[in-house]
VOROTOR-236867 format. One record per residue (C-alpha): x, y, z; residue in one letter. Coordinates in steps of 0.05 Angstrom, whole numbers, padded with zeros to 5 digits, always signed. Example, Ala and Ser with C-alpha at 12.3 -4.5 7.8 and 13.67 -1.06 7.14 Angstrom:
BEGIN
+00246-00090+00156A+00273-00021+00143S
***
This chain:
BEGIN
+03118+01532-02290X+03101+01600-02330X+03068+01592-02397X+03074+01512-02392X+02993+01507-02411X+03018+01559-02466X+03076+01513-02490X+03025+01453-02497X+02982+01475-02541X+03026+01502-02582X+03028+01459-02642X+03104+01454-02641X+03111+01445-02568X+03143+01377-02591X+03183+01370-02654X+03203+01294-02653X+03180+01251-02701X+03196+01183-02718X+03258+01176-02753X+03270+01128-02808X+03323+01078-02801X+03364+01111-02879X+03362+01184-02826X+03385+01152-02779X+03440+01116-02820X+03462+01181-02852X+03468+01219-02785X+03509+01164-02761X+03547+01179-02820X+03548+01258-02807X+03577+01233-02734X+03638+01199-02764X+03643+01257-02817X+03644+01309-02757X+03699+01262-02725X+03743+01263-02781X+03742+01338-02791X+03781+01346-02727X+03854+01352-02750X+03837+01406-02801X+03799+01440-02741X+03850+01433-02697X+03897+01459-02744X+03862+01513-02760X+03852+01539-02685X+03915+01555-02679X+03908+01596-02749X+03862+01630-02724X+03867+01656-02657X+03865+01720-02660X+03800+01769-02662X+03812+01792-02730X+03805+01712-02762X+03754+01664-02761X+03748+01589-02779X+03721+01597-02847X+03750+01531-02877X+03734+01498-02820X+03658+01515-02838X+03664+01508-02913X+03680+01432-02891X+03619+01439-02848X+03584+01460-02910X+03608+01403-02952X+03597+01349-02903X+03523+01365-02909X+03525+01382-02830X+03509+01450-02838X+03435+01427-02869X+03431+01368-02822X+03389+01415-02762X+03337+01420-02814X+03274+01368-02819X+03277+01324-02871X+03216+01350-02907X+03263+01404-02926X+03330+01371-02942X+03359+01367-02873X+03366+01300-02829X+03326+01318-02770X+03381+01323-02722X+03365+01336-02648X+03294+01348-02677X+03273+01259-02692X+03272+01207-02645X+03335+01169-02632X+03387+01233-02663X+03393+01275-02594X+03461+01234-02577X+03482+01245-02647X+03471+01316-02633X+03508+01318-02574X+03566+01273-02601X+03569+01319-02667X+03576+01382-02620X+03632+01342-02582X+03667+01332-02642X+03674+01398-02668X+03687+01423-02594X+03749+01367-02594X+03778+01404-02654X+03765+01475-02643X+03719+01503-02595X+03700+01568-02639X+03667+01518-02683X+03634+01484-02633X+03599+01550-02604X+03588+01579-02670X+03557+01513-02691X+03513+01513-02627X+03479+01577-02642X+03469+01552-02717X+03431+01493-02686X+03397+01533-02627X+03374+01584-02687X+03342+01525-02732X+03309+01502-02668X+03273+01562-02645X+03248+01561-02723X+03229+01506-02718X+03191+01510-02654X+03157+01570-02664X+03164+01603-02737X+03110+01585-02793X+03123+01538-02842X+03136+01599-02891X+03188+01621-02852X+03217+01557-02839X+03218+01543-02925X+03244+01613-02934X+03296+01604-02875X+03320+01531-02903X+03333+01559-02968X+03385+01603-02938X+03420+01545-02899X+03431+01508-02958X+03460+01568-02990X+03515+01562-02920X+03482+01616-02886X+03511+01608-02826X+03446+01631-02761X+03464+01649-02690X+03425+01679-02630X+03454+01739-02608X+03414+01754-02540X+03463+01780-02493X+03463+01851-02484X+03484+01916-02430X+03451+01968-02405X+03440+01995-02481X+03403+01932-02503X+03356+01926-02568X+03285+01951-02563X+03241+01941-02628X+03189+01992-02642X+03123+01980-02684X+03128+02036-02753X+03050+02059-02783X+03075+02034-02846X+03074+01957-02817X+03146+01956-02803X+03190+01951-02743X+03246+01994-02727X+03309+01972-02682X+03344+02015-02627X+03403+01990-02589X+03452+01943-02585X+03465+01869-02577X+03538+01849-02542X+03581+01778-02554X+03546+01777-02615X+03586+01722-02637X+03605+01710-02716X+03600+01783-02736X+03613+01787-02817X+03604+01707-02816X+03531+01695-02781X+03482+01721-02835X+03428+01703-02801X+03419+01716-02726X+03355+01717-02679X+03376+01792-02654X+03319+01788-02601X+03287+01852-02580X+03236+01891-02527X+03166+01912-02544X+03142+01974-02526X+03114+01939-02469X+03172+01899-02450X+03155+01833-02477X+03216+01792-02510X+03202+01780-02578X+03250+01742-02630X+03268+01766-02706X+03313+01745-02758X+03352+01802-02788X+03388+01790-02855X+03452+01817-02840X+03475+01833-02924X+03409+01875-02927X+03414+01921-02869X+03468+01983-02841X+03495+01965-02762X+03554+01990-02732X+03605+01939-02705X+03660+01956-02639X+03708+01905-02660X+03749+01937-02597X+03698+01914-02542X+03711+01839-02554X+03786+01831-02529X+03790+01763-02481X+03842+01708-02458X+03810+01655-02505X+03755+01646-02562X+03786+01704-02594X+03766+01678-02666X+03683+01676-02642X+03692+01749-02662X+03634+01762-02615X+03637+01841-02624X+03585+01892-02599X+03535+01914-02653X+03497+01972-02654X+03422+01958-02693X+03401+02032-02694X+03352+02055-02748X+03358+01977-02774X+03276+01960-02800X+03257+01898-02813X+03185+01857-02830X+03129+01828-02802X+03152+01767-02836X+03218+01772-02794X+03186+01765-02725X+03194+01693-02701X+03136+01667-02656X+03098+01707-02604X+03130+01745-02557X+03156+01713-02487X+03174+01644-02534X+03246+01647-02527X+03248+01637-02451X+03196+01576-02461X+03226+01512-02416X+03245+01468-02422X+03281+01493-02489X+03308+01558-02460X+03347+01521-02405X+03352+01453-02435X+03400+01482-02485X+03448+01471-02429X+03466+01408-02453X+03494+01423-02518X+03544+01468-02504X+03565+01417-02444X+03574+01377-02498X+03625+01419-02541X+03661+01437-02465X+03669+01357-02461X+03697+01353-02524X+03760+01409-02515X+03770+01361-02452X+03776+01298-02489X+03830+01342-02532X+03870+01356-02469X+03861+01282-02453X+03895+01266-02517X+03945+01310-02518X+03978+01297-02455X+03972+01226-02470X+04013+01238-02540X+04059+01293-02502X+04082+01243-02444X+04090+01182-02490X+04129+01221-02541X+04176+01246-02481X+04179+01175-02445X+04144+01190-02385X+04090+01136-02383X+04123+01101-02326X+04130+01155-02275X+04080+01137-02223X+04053+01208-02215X+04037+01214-02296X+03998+01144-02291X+03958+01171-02226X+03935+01238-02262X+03923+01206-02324X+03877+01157-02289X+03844+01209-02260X+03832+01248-02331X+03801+01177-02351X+03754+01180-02295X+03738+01249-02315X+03725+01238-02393X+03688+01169-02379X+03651+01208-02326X+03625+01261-02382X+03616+01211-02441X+03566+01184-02387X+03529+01253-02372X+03519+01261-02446X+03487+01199-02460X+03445+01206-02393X+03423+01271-02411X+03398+01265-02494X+03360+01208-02460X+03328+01256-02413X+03315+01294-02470X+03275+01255-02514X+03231+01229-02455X+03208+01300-02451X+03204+01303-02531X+03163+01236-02522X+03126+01253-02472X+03119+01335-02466X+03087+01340-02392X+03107+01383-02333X+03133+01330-02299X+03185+01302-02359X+03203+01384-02366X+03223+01385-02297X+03263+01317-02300X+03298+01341-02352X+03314+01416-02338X+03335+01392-02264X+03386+01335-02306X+03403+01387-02358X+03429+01435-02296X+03466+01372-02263X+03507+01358-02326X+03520+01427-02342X+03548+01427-02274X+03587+01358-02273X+03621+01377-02345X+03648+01445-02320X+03677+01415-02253X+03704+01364-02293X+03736+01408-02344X+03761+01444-02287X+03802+01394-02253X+03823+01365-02320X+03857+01439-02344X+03894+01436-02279X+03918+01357-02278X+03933+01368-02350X+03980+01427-02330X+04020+01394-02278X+04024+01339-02332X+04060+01372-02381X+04092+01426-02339X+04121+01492-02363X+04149+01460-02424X+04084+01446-02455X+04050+01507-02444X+04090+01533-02504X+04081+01533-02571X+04075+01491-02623X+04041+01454-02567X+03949+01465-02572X+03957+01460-02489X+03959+01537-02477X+03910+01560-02523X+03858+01506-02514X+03862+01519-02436X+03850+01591-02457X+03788+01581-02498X+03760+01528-02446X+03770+01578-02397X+03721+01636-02428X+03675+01585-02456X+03659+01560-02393X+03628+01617-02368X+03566+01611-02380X+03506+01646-02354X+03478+01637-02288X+03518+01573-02257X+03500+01590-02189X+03419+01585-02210X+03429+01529-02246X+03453+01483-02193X+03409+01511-02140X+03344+01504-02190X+03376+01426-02194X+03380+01414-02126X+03310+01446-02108X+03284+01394-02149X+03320+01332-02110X+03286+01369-02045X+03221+01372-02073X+03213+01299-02096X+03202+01244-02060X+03226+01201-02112X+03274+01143-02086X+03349+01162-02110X+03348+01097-02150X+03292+01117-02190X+03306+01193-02196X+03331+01194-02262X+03329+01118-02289X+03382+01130-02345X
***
């Protein structure tokens, strides 16, 4: 594994601490908080799909539920989630909340908490002060990494700044993100993350390249960085740290999590849409809908399996754990978008033509599912999972021990 021997002695190679039992009692209560959010969410989806809106009230109630802050350690006002023993499910079960309500919220959520994380993994604790401040002024962060052919390069200036050329694509949240990683080449070629303050600095944004079926309100527009200079004090880490395992892949899991969740929605729905019509006893309905249960049990079960798999790494940082994880990480990412899969399609024979209209959330959640999704490198991912199976000797009872 590249850079492993680098990742271990890296002081924050492992963030997890032991939680106290009031965290863990208050993120219980930001789970039930995120849970009862999801009617305004959902209501506001269908407000909001279009590429020129975004969930704003959807975040203010973020904001007020004190989940916005929550990412951050509690040493600076936050609860330690995903970051203190015991709070990875919590994570996972706050992420498939919002994604049951509106799955903008959930992906623009999930690059908030992917942002904290790489702070806290590898920025100093100056940056990490300076940084919380912002979050609990409802700065909302994001990563935007993705890029074409015309990709960021960052360029060292004599007077000890840095200069940006290029531009960053499905930079997702543009005029609502303040704070995004907008990662960048060295001179050399190495990968190295910054922060840029959004308010502070001149980019140019092609609203016109971001035009899809679904996720319309992610606004995840092209921006051009050009000119843009930033600070030493704006470089997170050391370059190559963003594509550290068993973070870089490991992420999987959360936005498996927020898929799961716009499934569980479906579930719901077509539950509520055959009952309301009268159709509970038609022997087809009860077949497909005990199907969708075996789906949605099936991914509540992959969750839990996998924020288990991830604190035994967080517990235990070795090789070994890394690989256990990434290789279950892959699997569930896998499992969750098969399942989500068949669901969309015995959900549409459910309901029929009928339901695929409006006011009905069938159509447009199927939409969004359908981009979100597609996420990078599936293929890899499953082949990396089963490469591992091959490789280990490791009884199938005691592969994963969840």
């Amino acid at each position: 594994m590249e850079n492993y021997s680098n990742t271990m002695e890296n002081s924050t190679a492992t963030v997890m601490i032991k939680a106290e039992d009031k965290n863990l009692q208050d993120l219980q209560g930001s789970v039930l908080q995120a849970r009862n959010l999801f009617v305004e969410f959902l209501s506001e989806a269908a407000e909001t799909d279009s590429t020129e809106k975004f969930p704003a009230k959807s975040f203010q109630n973020i904001a007020k539920a004190g989940l916005l802050i929550a990412p951050l350690p509690q040493k600076l006002g936050g609860f330690g989630l995903g970051l203190e023993n015991g709070t990875t499910y919590k994570l996972l079960k706050i992420l498939k909340h919002f994604g049951r309500g509106n799955l903008v919220v959930g992906r623009v959520f999930e690059g908030h908490y992917n942002a904290l994380l790489l702070l806290r993994l590898y920025g100093s604790d100056e940056q990490n002060k300076r940084y919380a401040a912002d979050v609990k002024n409802n700065k909302i962060f994001g990563v935007w990494n993705t890029e074409a052919a015309d990709g960021v390069k960052i360029e060292p200036l004599k007077n000890g700044k840095f200069r940006l050329y290029g531009a960053k694509t499905f930079a997702t949240g543009v005029d609502f993100v303040e704070r995004p990683f907008v990662n960048a080449a060295l001179p050399n070629g190495d990968w190295q993350m910054c922060i840029v303050q959004m308010e502070k600095v001149a980019t140019k944004v092609d609203a016109s390249w971001w035009n899809p079926m679904g996720m319309k309100s992610t606004r995840s527009f092209r921006v051009e960085f050009t000119g843009v200079e930033i600070s030493q004090d704006d470089l997170i880490g050391q370059p190559g740290d963003y594509y550290r395992q068993p973070y870089f892949s490991g992420g999987a899991i959360r936005f498996a999590a927020v898929q799961l969740g716009a499934a569980e929605t479906l579930f719901d729905e077509t539950r509520k849409y055959l009952r309301d019509l009268h159709r509970t006893k038609d022997l087809f309905q009860q077949t497909r809908l005990g199907e969708m249960a075996v789906l949605i049990e099936s991914g509540n079960l992959w969750l839990a399996g996998a924020s288990k798999k991830s604190e035994e790494y967080t517990n235990n940082p070795t090789q070994e754990s890394s690989e256990n994880f990434l290789a279950y990480a892959n699997l569930m990412r896998t499992a969750i978008e098969q399942l989500c899969q068949e669901l969309m399609n015995l959900c549409v024979k459910c309901v029929g033509a009928r339901g695929l209209n409006k006011p009905y959330h069938f159509e447009r959640i199927i939409r969004d599912l359908t981009i979100y999704l597609r996420q990078p490198a599936p293929d890899a991912s499953l082949a990396a999972a089963g490469s591992y199976v091959l490789e280990s000797e490791t009884p199938s009872d005691d592969l994963w021990e969840i």
